[in-house]
N, C-alpha and C positions, 0 to 999 in steps of 0.2 A: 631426353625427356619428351622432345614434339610425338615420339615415336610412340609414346604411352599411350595407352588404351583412355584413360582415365581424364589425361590431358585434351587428348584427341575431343572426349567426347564435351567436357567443358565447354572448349571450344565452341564444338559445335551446338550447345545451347544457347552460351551466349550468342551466335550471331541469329540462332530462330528468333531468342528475344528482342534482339535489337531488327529483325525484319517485322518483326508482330508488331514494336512500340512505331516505326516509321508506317506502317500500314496504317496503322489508326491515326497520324496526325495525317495522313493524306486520302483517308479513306473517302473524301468526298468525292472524289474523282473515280472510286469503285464504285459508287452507288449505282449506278445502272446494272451492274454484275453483280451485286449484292440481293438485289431487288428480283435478277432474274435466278440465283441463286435460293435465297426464300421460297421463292413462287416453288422451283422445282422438288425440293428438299422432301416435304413430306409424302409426297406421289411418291418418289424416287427408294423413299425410306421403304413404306407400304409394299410399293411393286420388290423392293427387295428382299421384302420378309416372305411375299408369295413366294417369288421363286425358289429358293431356298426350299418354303415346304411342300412344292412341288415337284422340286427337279428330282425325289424318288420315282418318285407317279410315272413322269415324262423317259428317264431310263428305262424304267420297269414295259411303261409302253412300246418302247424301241426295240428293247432288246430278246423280251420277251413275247410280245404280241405282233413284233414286226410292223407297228406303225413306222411311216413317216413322220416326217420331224413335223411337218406343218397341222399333218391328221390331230397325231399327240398335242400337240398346242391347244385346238379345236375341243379335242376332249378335256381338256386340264379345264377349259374356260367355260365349258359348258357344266362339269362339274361343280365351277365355285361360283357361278351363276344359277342353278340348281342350288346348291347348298345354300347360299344366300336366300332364296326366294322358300325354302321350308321352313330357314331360321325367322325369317319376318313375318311369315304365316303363321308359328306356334306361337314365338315368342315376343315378337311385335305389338299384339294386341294389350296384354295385362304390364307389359314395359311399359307401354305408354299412358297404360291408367295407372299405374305406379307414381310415373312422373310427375302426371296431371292433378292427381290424387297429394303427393308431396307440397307441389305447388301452393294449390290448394290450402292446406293446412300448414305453410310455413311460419305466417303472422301467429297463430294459433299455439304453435310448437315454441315460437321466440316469447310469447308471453309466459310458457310455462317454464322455462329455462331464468327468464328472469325473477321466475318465484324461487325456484330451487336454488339460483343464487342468491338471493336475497335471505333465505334460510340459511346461506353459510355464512354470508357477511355480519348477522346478528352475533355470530359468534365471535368476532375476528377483536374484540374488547378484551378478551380474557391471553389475548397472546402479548407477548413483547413487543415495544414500540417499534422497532426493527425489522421485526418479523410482521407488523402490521403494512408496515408503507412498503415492504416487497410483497405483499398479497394486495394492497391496493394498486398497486400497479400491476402487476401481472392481472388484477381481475380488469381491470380498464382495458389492458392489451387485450386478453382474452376474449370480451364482451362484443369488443367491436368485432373484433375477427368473426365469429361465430355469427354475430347478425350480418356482416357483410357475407359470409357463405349461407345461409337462411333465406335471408329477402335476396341474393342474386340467383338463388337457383331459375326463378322464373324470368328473368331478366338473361339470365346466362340462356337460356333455350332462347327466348327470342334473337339475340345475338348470333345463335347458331343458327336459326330460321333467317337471318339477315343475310346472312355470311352463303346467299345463292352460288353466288361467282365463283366463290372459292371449292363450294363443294361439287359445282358442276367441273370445274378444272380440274377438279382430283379424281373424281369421277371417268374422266376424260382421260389424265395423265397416266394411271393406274395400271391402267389394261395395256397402253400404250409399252410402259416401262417392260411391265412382265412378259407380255408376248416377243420385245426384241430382247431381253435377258433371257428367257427360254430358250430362242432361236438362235442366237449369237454369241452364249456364252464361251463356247469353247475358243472362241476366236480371241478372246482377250489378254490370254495368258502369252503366244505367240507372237503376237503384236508388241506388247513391252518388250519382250523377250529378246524380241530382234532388231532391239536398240544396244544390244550386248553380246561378246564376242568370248569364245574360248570359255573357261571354264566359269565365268560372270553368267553366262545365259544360262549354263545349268542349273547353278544357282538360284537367280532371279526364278527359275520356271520354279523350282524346290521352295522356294519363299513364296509366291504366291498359293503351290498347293497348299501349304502348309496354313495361310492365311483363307484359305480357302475353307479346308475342314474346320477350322476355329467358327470359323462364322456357323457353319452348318451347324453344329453340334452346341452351341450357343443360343442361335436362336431356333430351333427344332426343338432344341429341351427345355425352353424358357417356357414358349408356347403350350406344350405340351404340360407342364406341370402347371402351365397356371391353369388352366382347362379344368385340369384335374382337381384343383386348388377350390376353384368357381363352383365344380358340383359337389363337393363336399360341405362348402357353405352354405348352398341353397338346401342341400337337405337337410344340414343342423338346422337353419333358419325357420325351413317349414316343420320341424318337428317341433319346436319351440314355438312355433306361433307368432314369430318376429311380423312385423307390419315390413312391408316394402323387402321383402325376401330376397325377391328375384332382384328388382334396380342393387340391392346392397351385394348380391352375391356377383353381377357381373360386376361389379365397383370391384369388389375384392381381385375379381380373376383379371382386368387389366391393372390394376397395381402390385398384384405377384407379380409382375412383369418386374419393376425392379427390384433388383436383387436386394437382399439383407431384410430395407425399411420399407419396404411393399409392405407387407403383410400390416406393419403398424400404423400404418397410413389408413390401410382399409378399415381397421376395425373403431375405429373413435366413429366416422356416421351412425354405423351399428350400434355400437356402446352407448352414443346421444338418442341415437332414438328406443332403444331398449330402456333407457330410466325414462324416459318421458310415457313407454307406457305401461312399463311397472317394472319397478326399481330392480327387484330381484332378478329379471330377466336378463340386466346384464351380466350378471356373473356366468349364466346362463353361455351368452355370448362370449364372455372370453374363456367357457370350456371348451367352446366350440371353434374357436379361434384359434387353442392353444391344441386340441386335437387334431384339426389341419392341418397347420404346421410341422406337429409331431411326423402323421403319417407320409405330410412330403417331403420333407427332411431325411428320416429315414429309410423309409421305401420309396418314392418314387423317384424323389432327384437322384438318390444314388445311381439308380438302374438306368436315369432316361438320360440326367445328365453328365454322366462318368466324370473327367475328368477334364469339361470342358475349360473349366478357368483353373481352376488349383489357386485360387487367391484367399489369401487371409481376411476373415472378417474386418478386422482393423480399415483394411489397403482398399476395401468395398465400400465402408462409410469413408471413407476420405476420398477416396475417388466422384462418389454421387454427389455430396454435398458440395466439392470442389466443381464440377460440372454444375453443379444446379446455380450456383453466382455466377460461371460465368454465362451459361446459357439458357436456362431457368429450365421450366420440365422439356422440352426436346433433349438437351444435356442431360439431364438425368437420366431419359430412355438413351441412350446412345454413349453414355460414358462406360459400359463395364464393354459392349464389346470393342470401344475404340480402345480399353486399357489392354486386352485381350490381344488384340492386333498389334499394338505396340510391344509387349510383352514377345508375342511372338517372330516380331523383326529383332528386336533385340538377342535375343536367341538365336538366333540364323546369323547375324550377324557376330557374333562372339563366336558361334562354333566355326564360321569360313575364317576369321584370323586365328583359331588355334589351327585349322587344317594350314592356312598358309603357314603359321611358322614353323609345324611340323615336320610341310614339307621341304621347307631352308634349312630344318635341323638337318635334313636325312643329305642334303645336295653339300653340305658343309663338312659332314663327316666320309 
């Protein structure tokens, strides 16, 4: 039985669990590593989503234009240094009176939101007692939520205008990560690698490409359709005549980022602020929402992102919401490709014990 795949692997969850449940009753002793672990994480995230969509660039330069590795680097950063500084120049200016404009008319917007529901509450006499005290409750939850996202928008910017340190650090860390992941990447596969002997090393090297291309094609195509995602809802928005077009349609294109409930995340600002400034508008919005989705569904993730996950809708909400308790939104961004990468050693790992017992079949007979 110890020999069992199934037993084996038991096993071996119970003892992660039980080193996970010992880490957290002694974690206070990791707190300095914790703290330096924090600090680096979102640099480290960042600098690793560049890489990724630039090590075409950085090939294509090498192999094709016969740069140097360091020239190529040079051009990658001047590139997304340039790219950066056209994006702030066009789009910078009306983003920020968007903001400021939002800001602005938050108190404004929460007083009309409390008419509108006070228009629905007049009617909440004509339902069942039952169905009454679960709509006074949910309208209580509801209420506060909404004014806490309303009045913190302007409070949530100064926080981020607060937050100097942090963003000069990442600022900092960023360039830092991507340029020694540019430069160094090849070296890392090698390095593990040659912790392992005979047919383990081939292996490990086939597991980490394999973990390699997952990431690429995961996050290359996440990117890429939410992009796509973004300008398809700014021009629904601006044909419509939505207020705060642009702020709602970049909202939209960083929350296609995660998978499944992206999209429905993004469209409730739009939908709130479509009734507040004429009712009919939101329907408006969620044609425009529900045509997005259509055409990247159909045409574009097919073609950008092939086959990178192959996971069932189901295993998507349970995996995001499963991440989102234990590590709030970082966990959310970061749960499909860490199920991905798991997925993918699992795999590798099942297929090198059918090759081994294969090849005991064939030494047996």
């Amino acid at each position: 039985m110890t020999n069992k795949l199934w037993f084996q692997l038991g096993v071996g969850i119970l003892l992660a669990m039980l080193i996970i449940r010992l880490f957290a009753e002694i974690r206070s002793i990791f707190n300095p590593i914790i703290i330096i672990a924090q600090t680096i994480f979102l640099p480290l995230l960042i600098g690793g989503v560049l890489f990724y969509l630039f090590l075409p660039m950085l090939k294509k330069l090498e192999r094709r234009w016969k740069f140097k590795r360091w020239a190529s680097i040079l051009t990658i950063v001047g590139v997304i240094v340039g790219a950066l500084w056209i994006f702030v120049s066009i789009v910078g200016p009306p983003l920020t009176a968007q903001v400021n404009e939002l800001a602005d008319n938050s108190p404004e917007m929460w007083d009309d939101i409390q008419k509108m529901s006070k228009n629905v509450w007049n009617q909440k006499d004509k339902l069942p007692d039952e169905a009454e005290k679960t709509i006074n409750d949910s309208f209580t939850a509801a209420q506060t939520k909404i004014k806490n996202i309303i009045v913190g928008i302007g409070t949530g910017i100064f926080n981020i205008l607060q937050g100097v340190f942090q963003v000069v650090l990442v600022l900092i860390l960023v360039p830092f990560f991507l340029i020694y992941m540019l430069k160094d990447h090849e070296k890392l596969a090698p390095f593990i690698a040659k912790f392992f002997h005979g047919d383990k090393r081939q292996w490990v090297r086939k597991l980490l490409a394999d973990i390699d291309s997952t990431l690429q094609a995961y996050i290359r195509g996440q990117v890429t359709v939410s992009v796509f995602v973004g300008i398809l809802l700014l021009i629904g928005y601006l044909i419509i005549g939505l207020e705060y077009a642009l702020l709602l349609a970049i909202f939209g294109m960083f929350m296609n980022v995660i998978p499944f409930i992206g999209p429905y995340i993004s469209v409730i600002p739009a939908l709130v602020i479509a009734l507040l400034q004429e009712p009919k508008m939101a329907i408006y919005v969620a044609i425009i929402m529900l045509v997005a989705q259509q055409v990247e569904s159909n045409f574009i993730s097919p073609r950008v992102m092939s086959r990178a996950l192959d996971v069932h809708p189901l295993t998507v909400i349970t995996v995001i919401l499963a991440a989102g308790n234990i590590a709030g939104f970082i966990g959310i961004l970061v749960a499909m490709p860490a199920y991905a990468v798991g997925k993918v050693i699992l795999k590798n790992i099942y297929a090198r014990r059918v090759e081994i017992r294969e090849a005991v079949t064939k030494e047996v007979e």
